[in-house]
C-alpha positions in Angstrom: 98.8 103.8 117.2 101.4 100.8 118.6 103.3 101.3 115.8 104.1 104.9 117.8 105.3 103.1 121.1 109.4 103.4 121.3 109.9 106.3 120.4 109.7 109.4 122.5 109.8 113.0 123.5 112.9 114.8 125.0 111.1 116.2 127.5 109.4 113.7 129.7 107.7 115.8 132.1 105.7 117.2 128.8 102.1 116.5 128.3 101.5 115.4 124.9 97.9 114.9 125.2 96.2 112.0 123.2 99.7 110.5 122.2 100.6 111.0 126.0 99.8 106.5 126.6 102.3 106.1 123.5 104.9 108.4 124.0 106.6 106.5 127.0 110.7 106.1 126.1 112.4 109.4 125.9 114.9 110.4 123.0 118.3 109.3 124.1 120.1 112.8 123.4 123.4 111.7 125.4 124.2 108.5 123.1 123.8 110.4 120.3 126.0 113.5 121.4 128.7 111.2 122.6 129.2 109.8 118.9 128.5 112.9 116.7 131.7 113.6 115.7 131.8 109.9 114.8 128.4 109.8 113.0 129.5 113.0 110.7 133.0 111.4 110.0 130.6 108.5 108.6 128.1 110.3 107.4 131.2 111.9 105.3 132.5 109.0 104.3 129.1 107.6 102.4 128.7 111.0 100.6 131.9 110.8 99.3 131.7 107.3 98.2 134.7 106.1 100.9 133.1 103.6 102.9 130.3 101.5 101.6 127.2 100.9 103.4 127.9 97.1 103.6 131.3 97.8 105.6 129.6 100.4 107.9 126.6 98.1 108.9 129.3 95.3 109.6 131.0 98.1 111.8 128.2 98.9 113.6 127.5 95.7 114.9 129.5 94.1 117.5 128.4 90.4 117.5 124.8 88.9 116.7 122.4 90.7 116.7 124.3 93.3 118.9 125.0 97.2 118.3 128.5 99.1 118.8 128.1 102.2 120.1 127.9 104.3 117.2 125.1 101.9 116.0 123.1 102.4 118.7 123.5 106.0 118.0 122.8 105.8 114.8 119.8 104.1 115.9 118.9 106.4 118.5 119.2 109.5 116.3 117.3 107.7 113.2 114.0 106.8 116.0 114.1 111.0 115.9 113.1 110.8 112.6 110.8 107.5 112.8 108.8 110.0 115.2 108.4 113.1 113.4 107.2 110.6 110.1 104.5 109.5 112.5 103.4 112.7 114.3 103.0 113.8 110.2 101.5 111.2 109.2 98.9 111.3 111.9 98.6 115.1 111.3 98.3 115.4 107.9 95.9 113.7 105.3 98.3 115.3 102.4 101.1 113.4 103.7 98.9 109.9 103.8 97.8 110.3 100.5 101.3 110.5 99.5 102.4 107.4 101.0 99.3 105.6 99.9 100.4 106.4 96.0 104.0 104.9 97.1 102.8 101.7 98.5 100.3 100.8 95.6 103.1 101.7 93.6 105.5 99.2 95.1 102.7 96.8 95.6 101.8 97.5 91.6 105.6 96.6 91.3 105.2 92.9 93.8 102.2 92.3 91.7 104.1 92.4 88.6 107.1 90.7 89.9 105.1 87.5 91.3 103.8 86.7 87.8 106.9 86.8 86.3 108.1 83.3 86.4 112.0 84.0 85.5 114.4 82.8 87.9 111.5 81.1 90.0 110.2 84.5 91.0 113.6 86.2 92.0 113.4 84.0 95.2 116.8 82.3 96.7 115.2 78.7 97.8 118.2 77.0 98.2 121.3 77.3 99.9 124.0 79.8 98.4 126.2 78.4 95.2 127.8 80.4 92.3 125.8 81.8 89.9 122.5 82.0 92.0 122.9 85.7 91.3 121.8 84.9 87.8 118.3 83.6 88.4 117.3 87.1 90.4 118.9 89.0 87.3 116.3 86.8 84.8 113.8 87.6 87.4 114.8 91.7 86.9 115.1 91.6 83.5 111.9 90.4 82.2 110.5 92.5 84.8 112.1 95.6 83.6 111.3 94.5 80.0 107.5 94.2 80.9 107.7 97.7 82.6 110.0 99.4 79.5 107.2 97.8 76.5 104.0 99.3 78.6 106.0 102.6 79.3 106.4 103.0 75.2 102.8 102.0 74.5 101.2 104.2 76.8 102.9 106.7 75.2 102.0 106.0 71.9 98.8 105.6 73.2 98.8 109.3 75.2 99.7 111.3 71.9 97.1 109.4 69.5 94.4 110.2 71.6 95.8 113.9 72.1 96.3 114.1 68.0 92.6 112.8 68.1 91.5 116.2 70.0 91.6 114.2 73.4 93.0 115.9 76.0 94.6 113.9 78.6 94.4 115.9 82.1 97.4 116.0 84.5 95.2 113.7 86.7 94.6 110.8 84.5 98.4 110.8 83.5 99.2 110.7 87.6 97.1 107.2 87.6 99.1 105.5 84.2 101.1 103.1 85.1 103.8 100.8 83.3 103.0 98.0 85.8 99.9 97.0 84.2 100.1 93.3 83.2 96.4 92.1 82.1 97.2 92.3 78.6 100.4 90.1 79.0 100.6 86.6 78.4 102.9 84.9 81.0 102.9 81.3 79.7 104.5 79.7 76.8 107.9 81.0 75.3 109.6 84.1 75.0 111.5 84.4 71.8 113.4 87.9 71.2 112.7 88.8 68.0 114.0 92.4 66.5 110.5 93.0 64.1 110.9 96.6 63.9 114.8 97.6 63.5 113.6 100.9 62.7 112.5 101.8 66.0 108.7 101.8 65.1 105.9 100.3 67.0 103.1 98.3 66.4 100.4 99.7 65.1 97.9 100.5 68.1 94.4 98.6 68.4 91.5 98.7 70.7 90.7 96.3 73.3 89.5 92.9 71.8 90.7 94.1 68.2 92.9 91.1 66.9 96.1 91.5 65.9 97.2 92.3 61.8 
């Protein structure tokens, strides 16, 4: 529930009953009105690609860790949102369900990431030089490779067990993921090696089976 506390009602003579000792800052309505025509004329611009959203946060702030005024209405006008995500989320067990699938996907997608050992994990430790770029791309690209070989297995591995006379229910295909990584060896070396030009796979096996 502290997660709740800044944001706020317009109306602060309401009673909003349980949420009443968290609901304490009202919704600053007046900062936002005073830069709306503003926040549509850059709202405008990012939909049409004019302004990118590296300038505008530079433009929004003013020095430090400071806000302009049209970033504090941007700010005020996004805690609207912040609020009704909350009230939902406490409201509705549909809508925490939902974000519980997105966070183990993301944290499926950390997992992944931290046993990837290209470009030392895709972490910056040092200070900024040219070329540091490159050791976050290694990082992305064996990820992405991991992600693109499990998405075509599983595949492969859905329609042989469907030719079989399995059926695979809408459920189980909701729960298959291409971030799995307990079948991948993550030591030794990596050499890229075109064995099947034709575009086929390897022949599936079961768990355990060695290789031909």
């Amino acid at each position: 529930m502290s997660e709740i506390r800044g944001q706020g009602p317009f109306d602060m003579s309401a009673d909003y009953g349980p949420l009443e000792p968290v609901s304490r800052h009202r919704v600053q309505a007046e900062r936002i009105r005073a830069h709306w025509e503003d926040m549509l004329r850059v709202a405008g611009s990012l939909q049409t690609g004019k302004v990118r959203a590296y300038d505008l946060l530079r433009m929004m702030m003013a020095s430090g860790d400071r806000m302009t005024g049209l970033g504090d209405a941007f700010a005020r006008y996004g805690r609207i949102f912040k609020t009704l995500h909350l009230l939902q989320f406490l409201d509705s067990e549909a809508y925490r369900r939902m974000i519980g699938v997105q966070l183990n996907i993301g944290e499926g997608r950390h997992s992944l990431g931290r046993r990837i050992f290209f470009g030392r994990l895709g972490e910056l430790r040092h200070g900024y030089r040219d070329g540091m770029e490159d050791q976050l791309g290694a990082h992305g690209l064996a990820l992405n490779a991991v992600v693109w070989w499990n998405t075509l297995y599983i595949d492969a591995a859905v329609k042989k067990l469907e030719a079989g006379g399995v059926t695979i229910s809408p459920e189980i295909r909701s729960r298959l993921s291409p971030l799995v990584h307990e079948h991948i060896n993550f030591h030794g070396r990596y050499p890229i090696i075109r064995f099947h030009s034709n575009g086929a796979l390897r022949p599936l096996r079961e768990p355990g089976e060695a290789e031909e």
